[in-house]
N, C-alpha and C positions, 0 to 999 in steps of 0.2 A: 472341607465341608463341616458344619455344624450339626457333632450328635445328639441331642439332646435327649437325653433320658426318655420320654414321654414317647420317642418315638418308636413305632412296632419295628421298621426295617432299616439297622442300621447296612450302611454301603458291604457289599459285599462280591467284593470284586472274581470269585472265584462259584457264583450261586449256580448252586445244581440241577434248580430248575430252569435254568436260560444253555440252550443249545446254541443260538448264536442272536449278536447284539450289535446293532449300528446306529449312529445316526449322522444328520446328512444336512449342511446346507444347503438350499437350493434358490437358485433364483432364475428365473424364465424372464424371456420375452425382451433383453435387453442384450446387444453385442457383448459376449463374455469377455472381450479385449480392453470394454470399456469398465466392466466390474475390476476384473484383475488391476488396473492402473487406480482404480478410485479404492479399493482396499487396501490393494498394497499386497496381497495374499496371492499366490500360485492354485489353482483348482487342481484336485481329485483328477476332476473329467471336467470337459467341454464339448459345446455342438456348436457349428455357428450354420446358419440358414443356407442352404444351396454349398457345404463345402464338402468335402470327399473323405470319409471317413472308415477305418478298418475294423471290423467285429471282432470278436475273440476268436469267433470262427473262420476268420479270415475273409470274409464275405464284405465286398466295399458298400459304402451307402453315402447317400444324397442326407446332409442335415437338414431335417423339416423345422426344426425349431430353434430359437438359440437359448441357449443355458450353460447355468455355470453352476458346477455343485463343489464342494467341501466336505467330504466323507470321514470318519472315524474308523471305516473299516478298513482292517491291513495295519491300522497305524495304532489304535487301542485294543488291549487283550482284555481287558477287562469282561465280565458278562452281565456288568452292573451298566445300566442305563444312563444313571447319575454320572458314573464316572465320565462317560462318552460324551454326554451332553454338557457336564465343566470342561472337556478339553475340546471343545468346539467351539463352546464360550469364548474360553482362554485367548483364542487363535483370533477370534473377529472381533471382542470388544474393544479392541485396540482401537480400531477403523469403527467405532460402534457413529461417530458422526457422519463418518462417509455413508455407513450401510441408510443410516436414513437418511440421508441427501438420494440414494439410491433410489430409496421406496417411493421418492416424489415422481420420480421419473412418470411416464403416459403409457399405462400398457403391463408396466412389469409386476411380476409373482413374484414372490418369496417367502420362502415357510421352511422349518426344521419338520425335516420327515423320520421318523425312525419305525427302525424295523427288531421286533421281541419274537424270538421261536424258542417255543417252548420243548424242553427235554423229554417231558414227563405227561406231560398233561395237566400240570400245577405251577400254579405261580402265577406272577405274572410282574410286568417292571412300574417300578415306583418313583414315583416324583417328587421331591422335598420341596417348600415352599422357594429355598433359595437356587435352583435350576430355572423354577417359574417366575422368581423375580429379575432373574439376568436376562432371561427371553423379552419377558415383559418391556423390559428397560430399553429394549434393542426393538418392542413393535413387531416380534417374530409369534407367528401361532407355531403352533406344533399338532403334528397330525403324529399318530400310532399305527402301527399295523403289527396286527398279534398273530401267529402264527402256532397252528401243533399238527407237523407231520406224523404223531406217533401212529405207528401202525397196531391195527386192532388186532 
């Protein structure tokens, strides 16, 4: 990544105020069997519609929807946003003509969802122009969800 002087935050993969840090491809509403062969990429997780699925809790369930995600969590330590969102990059630009051959599809979502919890009650995750230009490139939004369980 490019630090460029001017800028207030550079990467900081060890930041005190982030408790914990993910982000997520996600894509709905198209047979996950049919992303995985047109990426070329293995999913996180998968659902496919009407198929029989085990919870963590052990408890089976009927898939209501179909999706295919690509997670950063488990696989990056980082607690910098930045870094999670280039190694997600990294992984699907590859297939970045398939992913929008994808999006043409009738029906289907996709969007990079990330999830920011905060430590302290301070801070919060920052996005450098070139994270938004790799998204961009690829036709992906990105949605946030900030989080601070600190107890009062």
């Amino acid at each position: 990544m490019n630090e460029l002087s001017s800028r207030f935050t550079p990467v900081n993969d060890s930041d005190s105020s982030c408790a914990h840090v993910f982000a997520t491809l996600c894509v709905y509403h198209i047979d996950p069997d049919i992303v995985t062969k047109k990426l070329g990429l293995i999913p996180t997780s998968q659902e496919k519609v009407g198929a029989l699925g085990i919870m963590r809790s052990g408890r089976t369930v009927v898939g209501t929807v179909n999706s295919w995600l690509l997670t950063t969590e488990n696989d990056v330590l980082s607690k910098d946003l930045r870094t999670h969102l280039s190694w997600l990059m990294d992984k699907i630009e590859p297939s970045g003509q398939a992913l929008k051959e994808l999006q043409q599809e009738p029906g289907i979502q996709m969007s990079v969802r990330c999830y920011w919890e905060s430590a302290h009650g301070d801070g919060g995750p920052t996005l450098w122009p070139e994270q938004m230009k790799r998204m961009a490139e690829l036709n992906l939004e990105i949605s946030l969800t900030c989080a601070d369980y600190e107890e009062e």
